[in-house]
N, C-alpha and C positions, 0 to 999 in steps of 0.2 A: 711490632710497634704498638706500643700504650696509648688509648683515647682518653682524655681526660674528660671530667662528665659533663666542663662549660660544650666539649666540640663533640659530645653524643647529643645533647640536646640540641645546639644548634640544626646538628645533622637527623636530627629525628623525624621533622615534617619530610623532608627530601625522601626520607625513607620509608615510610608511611606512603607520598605521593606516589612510590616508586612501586610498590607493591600494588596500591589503590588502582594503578593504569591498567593490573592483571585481571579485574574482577570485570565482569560484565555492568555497564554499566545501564539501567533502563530506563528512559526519556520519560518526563514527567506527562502527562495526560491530565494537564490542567486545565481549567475552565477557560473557553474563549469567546468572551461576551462582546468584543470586537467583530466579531462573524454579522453577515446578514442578517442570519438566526444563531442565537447566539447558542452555543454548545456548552454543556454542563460537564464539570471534571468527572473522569470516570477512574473512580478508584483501584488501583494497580491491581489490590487483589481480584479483582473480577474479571481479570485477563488473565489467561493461563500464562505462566512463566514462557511458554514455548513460543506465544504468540504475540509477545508484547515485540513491539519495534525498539531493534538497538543496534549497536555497530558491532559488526561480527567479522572472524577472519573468515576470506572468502576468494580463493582462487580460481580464476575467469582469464579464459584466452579472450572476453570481450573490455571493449575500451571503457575507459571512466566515463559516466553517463548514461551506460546500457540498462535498462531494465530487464532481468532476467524473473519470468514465473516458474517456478517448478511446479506445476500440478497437483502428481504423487502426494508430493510433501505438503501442501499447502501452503508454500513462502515464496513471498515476492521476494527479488532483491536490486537495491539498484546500486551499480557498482561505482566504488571509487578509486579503486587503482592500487595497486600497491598491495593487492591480497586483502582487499577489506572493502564491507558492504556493508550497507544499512539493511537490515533483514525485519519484514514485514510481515506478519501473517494473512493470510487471504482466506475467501471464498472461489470457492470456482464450481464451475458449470456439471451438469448431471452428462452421465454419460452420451456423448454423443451429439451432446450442443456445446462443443468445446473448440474452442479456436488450436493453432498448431502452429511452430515453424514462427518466423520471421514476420517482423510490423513492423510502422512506424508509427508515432504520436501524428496523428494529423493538424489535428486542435486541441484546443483543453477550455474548459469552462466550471466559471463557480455558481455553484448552484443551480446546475443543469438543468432544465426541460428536459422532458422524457417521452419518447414517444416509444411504442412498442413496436417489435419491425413485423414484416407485414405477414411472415412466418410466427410469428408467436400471434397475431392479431386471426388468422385463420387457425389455429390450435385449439384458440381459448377465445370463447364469446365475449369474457371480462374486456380483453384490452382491444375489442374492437368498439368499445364506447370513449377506449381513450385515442382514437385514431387522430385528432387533434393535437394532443399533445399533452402533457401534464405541468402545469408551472413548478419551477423549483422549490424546496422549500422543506421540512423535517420531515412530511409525510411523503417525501419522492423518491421511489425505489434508488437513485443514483444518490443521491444523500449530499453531499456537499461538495466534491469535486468531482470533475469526469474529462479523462484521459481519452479519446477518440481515435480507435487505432487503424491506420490505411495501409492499403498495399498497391502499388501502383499507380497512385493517386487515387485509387476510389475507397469509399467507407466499410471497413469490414461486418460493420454496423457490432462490434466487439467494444468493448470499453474498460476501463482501471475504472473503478468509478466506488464512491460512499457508499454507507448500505445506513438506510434505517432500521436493520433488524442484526444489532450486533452479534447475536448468539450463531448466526449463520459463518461467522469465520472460524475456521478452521473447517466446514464440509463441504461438499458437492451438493450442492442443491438450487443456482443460480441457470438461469436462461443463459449458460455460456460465457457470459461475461466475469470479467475478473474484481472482486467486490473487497473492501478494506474498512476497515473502523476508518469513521469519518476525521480524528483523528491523525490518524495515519496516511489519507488519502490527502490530506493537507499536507503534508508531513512534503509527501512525494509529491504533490503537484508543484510545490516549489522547490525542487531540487530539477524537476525533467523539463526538460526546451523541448518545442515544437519541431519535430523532425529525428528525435532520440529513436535508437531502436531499441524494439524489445522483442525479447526471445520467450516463446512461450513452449515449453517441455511438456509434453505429455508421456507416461507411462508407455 
């Protein structure tokens, strides 16, 4: 059957869009002067491709809602059902201050206070002057969201939480907790409800 070239072009955008659905698509990291503190656009290229947040296929015996951490890899992902996930790059914890196994979100807050737990506070002299607490704010290790994850009802004192030190995602080298371009930590703090679980994979 012959196309004539008025029903190629009409049909050209459709095919175009249809092809465009195939490529990986990567969420804009624009400026959000809206924020408490307002956050500055962070230009794409300064995110490794591997690390930037985007919708990915992603097949999980866990429900839509789930936050799944892979460790190893360094990617969060929170799932949406149907073989597909928004996939996140992380920081995570040095060997052995690392959480494992099954959470829940207990709470979540923007622009978190930070207190250091009472284990890193006898480690390290520094964060026993912040046994107070630290108010939120650009200079606060948790950075602009923070995920608070329970087991049992009690505080794993473990967190999803901002980082102000972006270059820290993609390695190990966090107090155990699980750390995101603030970005991205926004990203997922509004996608996950108070009681979500999240599965944390370790090696």
């Amino acid at each position: 059957m012959s196309i004539s070239r008025r029903g190629f072009l009409v049909g050209l955008p459709l095919m175009l869009a249809g092809c465009a659905s195939t490529v990986p698509q990567y969420t804009n990291y624009a400026a959000l002067p809206n924020e408490q503190f307002p956050l500055k656009a962070v230009p794409a290229e300064k995110i490794k491709p591997e690390l930037r947040r985007q919708e990915v296929a992603y097949e999980s015996a866990h429900p839509a809602g789930t936050v799944v951490v892979d460790t190893p890899a360094r990617r969060a992902y929170y799932v949406l059902g149907n073989g597909r996930a928004i996939r996140y790059g992380v920081g995570v914890g040095r060997a052995g201050l690392a959480l494992a196994g099954s959470a829940y979100v207990g709470r979540k807050a923007e622009w978190p206070t930070w207190t250091p737990t009472a284990n890193m506070q006898r480690r390290e002299a520094r964060y026993r002057k912040l046994a107070g607490g630290m108010p939120g704010g650009p200079n606060n290790p948790l950075g602009a969201r923070a995920m608070y994850l329970y087991r049992g009802g009690s505080d794993t004192h473990f967190r999803i939480h901002g980082t102000n030190q972006p270059e820290s995602i993609g390695l190990a080298m966090s107090s155990g907790c699980i750390r995101m371009m603030n970005h991205d930590v926004i990203d997922l703090y509004e996608r996950v409800k108070v009681g979500a679980k999240v599965v944390v994979i370790q090696a």
